[in-house]
LUMFIMI-658384 format. One record per residue (C-alpha): x, y, z; residue number from 1; residue in three letters. Coordinates in steps of 0.5 Angstrom, whole numbers. Each point is the difference from the previous one (the first is absolute). Layout:
N
px/py/pz/seq/type
X/Y/Z/NUM/Ala
...
This chain:
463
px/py/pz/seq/type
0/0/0/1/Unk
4/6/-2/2/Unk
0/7/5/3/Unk
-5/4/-3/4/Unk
-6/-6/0/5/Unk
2/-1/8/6/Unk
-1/8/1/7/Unk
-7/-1/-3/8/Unk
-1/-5/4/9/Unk
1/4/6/10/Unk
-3/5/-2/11/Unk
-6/-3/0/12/Unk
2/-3/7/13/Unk
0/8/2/14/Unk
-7/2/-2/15/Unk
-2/-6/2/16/Unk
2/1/7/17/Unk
-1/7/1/18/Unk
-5/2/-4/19/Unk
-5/0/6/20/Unk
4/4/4/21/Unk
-4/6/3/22/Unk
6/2/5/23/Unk
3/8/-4/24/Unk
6/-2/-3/25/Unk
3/6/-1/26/Unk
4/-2/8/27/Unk
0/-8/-2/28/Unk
5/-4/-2/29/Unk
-1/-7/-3/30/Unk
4/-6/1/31/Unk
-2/-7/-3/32/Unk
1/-6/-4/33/Unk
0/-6/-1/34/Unk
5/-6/3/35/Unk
2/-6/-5/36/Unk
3/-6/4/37/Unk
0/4/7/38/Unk
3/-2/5/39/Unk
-3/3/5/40/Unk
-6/3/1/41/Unk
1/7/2/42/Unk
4/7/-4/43/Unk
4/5/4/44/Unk
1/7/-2/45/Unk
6/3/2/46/Unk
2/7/1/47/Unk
8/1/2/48/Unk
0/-4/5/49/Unk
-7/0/2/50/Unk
-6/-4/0/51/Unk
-6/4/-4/52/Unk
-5/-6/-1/53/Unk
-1/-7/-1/54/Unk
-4/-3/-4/55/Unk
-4/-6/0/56/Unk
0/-5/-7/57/Unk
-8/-2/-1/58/Unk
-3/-7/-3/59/Unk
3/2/-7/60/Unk
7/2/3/61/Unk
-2/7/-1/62/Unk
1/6/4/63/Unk
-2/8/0/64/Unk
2/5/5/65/Unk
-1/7/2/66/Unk
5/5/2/67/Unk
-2/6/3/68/Unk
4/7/-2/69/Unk
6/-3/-2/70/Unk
6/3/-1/71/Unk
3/1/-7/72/Unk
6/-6/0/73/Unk
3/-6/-1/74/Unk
-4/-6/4/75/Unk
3/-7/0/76/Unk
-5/-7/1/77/Unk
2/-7/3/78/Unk
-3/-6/-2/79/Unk
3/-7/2/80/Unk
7/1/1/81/Unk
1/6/-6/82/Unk
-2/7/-1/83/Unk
0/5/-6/84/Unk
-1/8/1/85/Unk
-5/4/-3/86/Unk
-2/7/-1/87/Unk
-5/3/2/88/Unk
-4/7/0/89/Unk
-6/2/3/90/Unk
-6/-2/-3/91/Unk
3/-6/-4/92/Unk
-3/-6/-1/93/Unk
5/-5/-1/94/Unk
-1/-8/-2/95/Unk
5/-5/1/96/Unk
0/-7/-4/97/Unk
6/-5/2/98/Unk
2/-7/0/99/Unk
4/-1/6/100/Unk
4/-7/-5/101/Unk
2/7/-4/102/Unk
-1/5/5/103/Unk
4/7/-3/104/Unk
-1/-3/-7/105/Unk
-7/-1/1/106/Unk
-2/6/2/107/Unk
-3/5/-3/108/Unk
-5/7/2/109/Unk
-6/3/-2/110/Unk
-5/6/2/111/Unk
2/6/1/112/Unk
7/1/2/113/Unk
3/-6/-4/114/Unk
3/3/-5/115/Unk
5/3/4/116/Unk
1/-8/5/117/Unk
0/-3/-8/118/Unk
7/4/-1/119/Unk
2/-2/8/120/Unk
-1/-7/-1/121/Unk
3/0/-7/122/Unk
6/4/3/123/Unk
1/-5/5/124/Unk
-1/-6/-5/125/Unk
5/4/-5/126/Unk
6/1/6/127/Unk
0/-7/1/128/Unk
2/-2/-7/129/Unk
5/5/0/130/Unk
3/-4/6/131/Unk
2/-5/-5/132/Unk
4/5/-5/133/Unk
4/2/6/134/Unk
2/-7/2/135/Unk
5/1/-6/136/Unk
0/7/1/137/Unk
3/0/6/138/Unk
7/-3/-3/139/Unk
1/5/-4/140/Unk
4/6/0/141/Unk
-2/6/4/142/Unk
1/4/-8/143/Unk
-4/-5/-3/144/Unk
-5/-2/6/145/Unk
-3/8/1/146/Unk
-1/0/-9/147/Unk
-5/-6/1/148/Unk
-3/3/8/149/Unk
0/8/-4/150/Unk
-4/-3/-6/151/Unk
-5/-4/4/152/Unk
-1/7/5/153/Unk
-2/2/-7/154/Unk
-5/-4/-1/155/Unk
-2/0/6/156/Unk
-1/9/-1/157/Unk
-3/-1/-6/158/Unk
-5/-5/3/159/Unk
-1/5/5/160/Unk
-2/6/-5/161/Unk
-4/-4/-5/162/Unk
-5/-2/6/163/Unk
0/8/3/164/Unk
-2/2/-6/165/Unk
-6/-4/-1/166/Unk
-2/1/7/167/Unk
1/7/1/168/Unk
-4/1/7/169/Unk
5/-5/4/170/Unk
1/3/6/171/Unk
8/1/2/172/Unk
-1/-4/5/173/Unk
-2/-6/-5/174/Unk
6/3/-5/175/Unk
5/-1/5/176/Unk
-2/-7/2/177/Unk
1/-2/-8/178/Unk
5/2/-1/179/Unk
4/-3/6/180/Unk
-3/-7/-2/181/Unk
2/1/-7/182/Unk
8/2/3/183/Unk
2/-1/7/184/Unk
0/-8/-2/185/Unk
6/3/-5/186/Unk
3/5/4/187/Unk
0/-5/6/188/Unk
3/-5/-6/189/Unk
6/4/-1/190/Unk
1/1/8/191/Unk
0/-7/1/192/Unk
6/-1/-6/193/Unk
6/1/3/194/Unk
-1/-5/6/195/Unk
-3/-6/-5/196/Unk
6/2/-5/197/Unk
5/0/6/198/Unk
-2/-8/0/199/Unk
0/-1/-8/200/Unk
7/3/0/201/Unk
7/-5/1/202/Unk
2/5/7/203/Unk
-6/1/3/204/Unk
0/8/0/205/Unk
-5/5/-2/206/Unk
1/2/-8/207/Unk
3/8/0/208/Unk
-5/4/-2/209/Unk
0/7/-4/210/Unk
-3/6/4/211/Unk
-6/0/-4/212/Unk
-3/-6/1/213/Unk
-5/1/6/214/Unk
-1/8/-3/215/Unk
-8/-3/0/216/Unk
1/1/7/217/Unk
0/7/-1/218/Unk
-8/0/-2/219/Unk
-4/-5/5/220/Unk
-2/1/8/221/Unk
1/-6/4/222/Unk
-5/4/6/223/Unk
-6/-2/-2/224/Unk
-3/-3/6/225/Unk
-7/-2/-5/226/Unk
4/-4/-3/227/Unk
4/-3/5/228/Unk
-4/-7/-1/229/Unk
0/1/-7/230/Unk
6/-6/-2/231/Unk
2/4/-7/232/Unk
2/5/5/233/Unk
2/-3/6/234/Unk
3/-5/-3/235/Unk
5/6/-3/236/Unk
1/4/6/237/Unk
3/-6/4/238/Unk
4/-3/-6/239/Unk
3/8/-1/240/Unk
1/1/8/241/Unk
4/-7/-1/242/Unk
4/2/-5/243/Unk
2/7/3/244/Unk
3/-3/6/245/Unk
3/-6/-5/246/Unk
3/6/-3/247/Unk
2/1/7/248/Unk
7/-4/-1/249/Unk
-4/-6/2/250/Unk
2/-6/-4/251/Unk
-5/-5/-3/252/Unk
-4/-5/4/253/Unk
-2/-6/-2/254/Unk
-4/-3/6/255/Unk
0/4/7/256/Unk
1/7/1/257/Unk
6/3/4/258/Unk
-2/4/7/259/Unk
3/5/-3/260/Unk
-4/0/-7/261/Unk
-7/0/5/262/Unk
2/6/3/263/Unk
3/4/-5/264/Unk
-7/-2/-5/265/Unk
-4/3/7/266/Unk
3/6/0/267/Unk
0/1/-8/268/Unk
-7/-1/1/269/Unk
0/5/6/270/Unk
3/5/-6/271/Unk
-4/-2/-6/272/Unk
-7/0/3/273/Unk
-3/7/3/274/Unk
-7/-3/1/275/Unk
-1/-3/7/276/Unk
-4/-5/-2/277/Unk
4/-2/-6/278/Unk
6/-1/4/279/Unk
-2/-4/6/280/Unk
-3/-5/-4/281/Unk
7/-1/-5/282/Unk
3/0/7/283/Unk
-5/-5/3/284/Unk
0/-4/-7/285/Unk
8/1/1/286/Unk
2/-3/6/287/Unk
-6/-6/0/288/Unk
2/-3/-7/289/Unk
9/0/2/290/Unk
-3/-2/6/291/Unk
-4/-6/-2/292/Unk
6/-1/-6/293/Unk
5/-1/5/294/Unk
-5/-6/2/295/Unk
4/0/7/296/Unk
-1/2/8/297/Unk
7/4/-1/298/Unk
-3/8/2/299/Unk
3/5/-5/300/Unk
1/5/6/301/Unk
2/5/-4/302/Unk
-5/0/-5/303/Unk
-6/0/4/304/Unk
3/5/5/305/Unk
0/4/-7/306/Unk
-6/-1/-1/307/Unk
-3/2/7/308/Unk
4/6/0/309/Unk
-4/2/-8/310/Unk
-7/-2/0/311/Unk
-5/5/2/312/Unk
-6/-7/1/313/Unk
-1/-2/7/314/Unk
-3/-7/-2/315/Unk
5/0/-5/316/Unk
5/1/6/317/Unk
-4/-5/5/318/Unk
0/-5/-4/319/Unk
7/-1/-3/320/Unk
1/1/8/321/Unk
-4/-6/0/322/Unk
3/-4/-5/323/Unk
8/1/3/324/Unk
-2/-2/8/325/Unk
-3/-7/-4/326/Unk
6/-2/-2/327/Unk
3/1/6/328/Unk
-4/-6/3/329/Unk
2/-5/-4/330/Unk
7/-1/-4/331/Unk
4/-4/-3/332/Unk
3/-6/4/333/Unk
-5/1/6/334/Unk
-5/-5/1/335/Unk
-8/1/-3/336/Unk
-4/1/6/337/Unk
-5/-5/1/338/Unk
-7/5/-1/339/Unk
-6/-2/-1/340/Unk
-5/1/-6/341/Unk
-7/-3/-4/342/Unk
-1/-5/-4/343/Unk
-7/0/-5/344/Unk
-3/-5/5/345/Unk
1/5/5/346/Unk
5/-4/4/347/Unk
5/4/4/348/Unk
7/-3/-1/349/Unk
7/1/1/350/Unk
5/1/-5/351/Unk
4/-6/1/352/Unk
-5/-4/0/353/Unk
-1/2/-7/354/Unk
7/-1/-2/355/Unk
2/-5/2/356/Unk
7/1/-1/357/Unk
0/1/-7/358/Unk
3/6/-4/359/Unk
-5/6/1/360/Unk
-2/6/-4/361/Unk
-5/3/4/362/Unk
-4/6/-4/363/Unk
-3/5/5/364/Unk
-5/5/-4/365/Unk
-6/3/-1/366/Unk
-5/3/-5/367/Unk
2/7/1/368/Unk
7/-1/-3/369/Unk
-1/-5/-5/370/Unk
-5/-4/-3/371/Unk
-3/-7/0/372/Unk
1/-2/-7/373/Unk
8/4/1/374/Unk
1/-6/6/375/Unk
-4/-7/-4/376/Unk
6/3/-6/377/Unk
6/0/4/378/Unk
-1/-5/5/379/Unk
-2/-4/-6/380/Unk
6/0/-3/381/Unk
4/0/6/382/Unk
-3/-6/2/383/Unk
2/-3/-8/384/Unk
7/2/1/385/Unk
2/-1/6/386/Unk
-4/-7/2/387/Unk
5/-2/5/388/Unk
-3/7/5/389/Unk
-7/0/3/390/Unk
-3/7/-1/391/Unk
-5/3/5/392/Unk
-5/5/-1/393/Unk
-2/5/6/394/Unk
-5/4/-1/395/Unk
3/6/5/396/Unk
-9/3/4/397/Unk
-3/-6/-4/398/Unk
-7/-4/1/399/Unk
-2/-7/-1/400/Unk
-2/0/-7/401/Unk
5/6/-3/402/Unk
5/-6/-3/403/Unk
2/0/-7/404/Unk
-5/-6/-4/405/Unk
5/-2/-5/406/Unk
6/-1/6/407/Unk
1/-7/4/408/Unk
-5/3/6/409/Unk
5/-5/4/410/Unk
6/5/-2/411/Unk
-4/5/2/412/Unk
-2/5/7/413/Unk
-2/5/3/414/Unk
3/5/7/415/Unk
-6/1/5/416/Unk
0/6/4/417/Unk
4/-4/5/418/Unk
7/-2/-4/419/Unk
6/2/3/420/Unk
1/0/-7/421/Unk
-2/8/-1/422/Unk
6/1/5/423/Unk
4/0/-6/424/Unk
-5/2/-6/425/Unk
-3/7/3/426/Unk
1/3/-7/427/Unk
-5/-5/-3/428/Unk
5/0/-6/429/Unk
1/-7/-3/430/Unk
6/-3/2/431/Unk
3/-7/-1/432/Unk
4/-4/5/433/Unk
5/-6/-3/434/Unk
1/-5/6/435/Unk
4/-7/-1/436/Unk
-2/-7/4/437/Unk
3/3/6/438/Unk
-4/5/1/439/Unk
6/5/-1/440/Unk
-2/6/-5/441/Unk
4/1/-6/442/Unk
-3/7/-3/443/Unk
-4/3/5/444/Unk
-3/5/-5/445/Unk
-1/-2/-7/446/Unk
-4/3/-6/447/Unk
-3/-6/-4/448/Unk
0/4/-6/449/Unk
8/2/1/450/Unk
5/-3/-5/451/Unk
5/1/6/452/Unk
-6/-6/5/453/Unk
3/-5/-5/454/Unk
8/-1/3/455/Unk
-4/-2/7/456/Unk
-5/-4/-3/457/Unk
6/-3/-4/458/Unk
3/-2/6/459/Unk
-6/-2/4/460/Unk
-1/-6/-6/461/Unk
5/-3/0/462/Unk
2/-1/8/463/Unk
């Protein structure tokens, strides 16, 4: 079925659901559509990083939702374990159509103010092809790498200008937005070149460059809070603030970040960053993902006591507090505690009567942090991987009930508000502890989604 009959189709959808709608639509925006395959029942609508609305799916998978005065901007939807952004402006009437077997493939607008989401999602979709080019691209020299990013920037411009002047009455915000969807994804390209090239290259070291290869900083902003959570631009911002402080006279890093490379990229934020809100979240984000990458109970002292002396977040703040004093309770060589925690028979039980002097890893979590579909993937590959180490799933403030359906229900548990165990997980934040037969930790604060977890689970398979 080719893009325009789907429209049509859903431009029938539109009328029909909203035809009998009395409410003033001068102050309404409309959100809804139809899920194929869904995997759950349920839409969420987000703004920033807040929740606006979620929407229930009906018999036919099918949902509409109302929105009142709604501020001009970007939105994102959360369906299952994916999510796409949408524009909207007061007034619209928005329609979605997906198959989640083919999610950003598949999606497609209609109503009022689909035009503009048709462009965003057809940016994404081209951003991702472009990927492709790039893994040649990369190996290029820098002369002949900024020929091929310059004519694809043109592109990207012309692109821009053609649908301006067939929609003159965009509004500025829109306009900006476009144009950063068509070109973040490039520039954040050529900021990304010199560390990828470095591990093409026979020594390992950043290509030299003319002073002319980064001049397209001098057009663009990173200060835009209302694009924060916009993946063109974030993903841009965090890939220039890195290769400033690469620039730094750091060498390149393959698998962990030195201490000195963390705080010298907090304080290159600090710099480059002039709105509060922007900043602590590259600061948060910052020090949560070196943290988790080092995939260690070992405390980079410096770089958190950077990070405390800079964010202006008090959440941020406390739970990063929270976080450290987590470590302090269970570290390398030193033996497990013997908490308790529930099984899905509501049993309490204690955790050596569970492992039984097998090589454990034990998954701490909770859904605040990471999903249920994130844990079944992961723990099912580790499992695959690694057969001769049994893994165990807690959830941290979890119910009878809350377990994860396609995961051994024998393999998996949850902490009551009794466990000693929250003595050592007051920031909620997920936490994996390896332990050998003897009961002796080997990592006391593992990331299952870090490279750097692989040496400890290497060991640990093999005694």
């Amino acid at each position: 079925m080719t893009k325009k009959i789907i429209l049509l189709v859903q431009i029938s959808f539109l009328l029909a659901l909203i035809s009998c709608n009395t409410i003033d639509k001068n102050t309404i925006t409309y959100f809804g559509g139809k899920i194929i395959n869904p995997k759950t029942n349920y839409i969420v609508l987000y703004s920033m990083d807040k929740v606006i609305d979620t929407f229930l799916l009906d018999s036919k998978n099918k949902f509409l939702g109302e929105i009142k005065n709604a501020n001009e901007g970007l939105y994102y939807f959360n369906h299952g374990n994916e999510n796409q952004h949408i524009y909207l402006e007061v007034a619209d009437s928005v329609m979605i159509r997906l198959n989640t077997w083919d999610f950003d493939e598949s999606l497609v607008f209609a109503g009022k103010g689909a035009e503009r989401n048709n462009i965003l999602i057809d940016c994404f979709l081209e951003g991702e092809n472009d990927k492709k080019q790039f893994y040649q691209y990369n190996k290029l020299l820098p002369v002949h790498f900024k020929q091929k990013t310059d004519s694809l920037i043109k592109l990207k411009l012309n692109t821009y200008q053609d649908y301006i002047d067939k929609h003159p009455d965009e509004t500025l915000g829109f306009k900006q937005t476009l144009k950063t969807a068509l070109t973040f994804p490039i520039y954040l390209k050529i900021e990304r070149y010199p560390i990828i090239n470095a591990k093409y290259s026979s020594d390992g070291n950043f290509p030299t460059l003319n002073n002319t290869f980064y001049d397209y900083r001098k057009n663009i902003t990173i200060d835009k809070d209302s694009l924060m959570y916009y993946p063109p631009y974030s993903q841009y911002v965090r890939n220039f603030l890195y290769n400033k402080t690469y620039a730094l006279g750091h060498a390149p890093m393959k698998n962990k970040y030195s201490s000195e490379f963390t705080v010298d990229l907090l304080n290159t934020i600090d710099k480059e960053i002039s709105t509060t809100k922007s900043k602590n979240a590259f600061l948060r984000q910052t020090i949560i993902s070196h943290f988790y990458n080092k995939s260690s109970c070992d405390i980079n002292t410096k770089a958190f006591d950077t990070f405390f002396n800079l964010t202006t977040n008090e959440e941020d703040n406390s739970l990063m507090k929270k976080l450290v004093n987590d470590t302090k309770f269970i570290t390398a060589d030193t033996r497990l505690p013997n908490f308790s925690f529930n099984n899905y028979s509501d049993f309490k039980l204690r955790v050596f009567d569970v492992v039984k002097g097998k090589n454990t890893l034990l998954f701490f979590w909770s859904p605040e942090y990471v999903s249920y579909s994130y844990v079944e993937s992961r723990m099912t590959y580790l499992t695959k991987n690694y057969p001769n180490i049994q893994f165990l799933q807690i959830m941290i403030d979890g119910k009878n009930g809350q377990r994860i359906k396609n995961l051994d229900i024998k393999k998996q548990f949850y902490l009551d508000d009794s466990s000693d165990a929250h003595r050592f997980l007051t920031s909620k934040m997920p936490r994996s502890v390896l332990i050998n037969k003897q009961g002796k930790v080997i990592n006391g604060y593992g990331s299952i989604a870090s490279k750097n977890l692989n040496p400890y689970l290497e060991e640990l398979s093999n005694n």
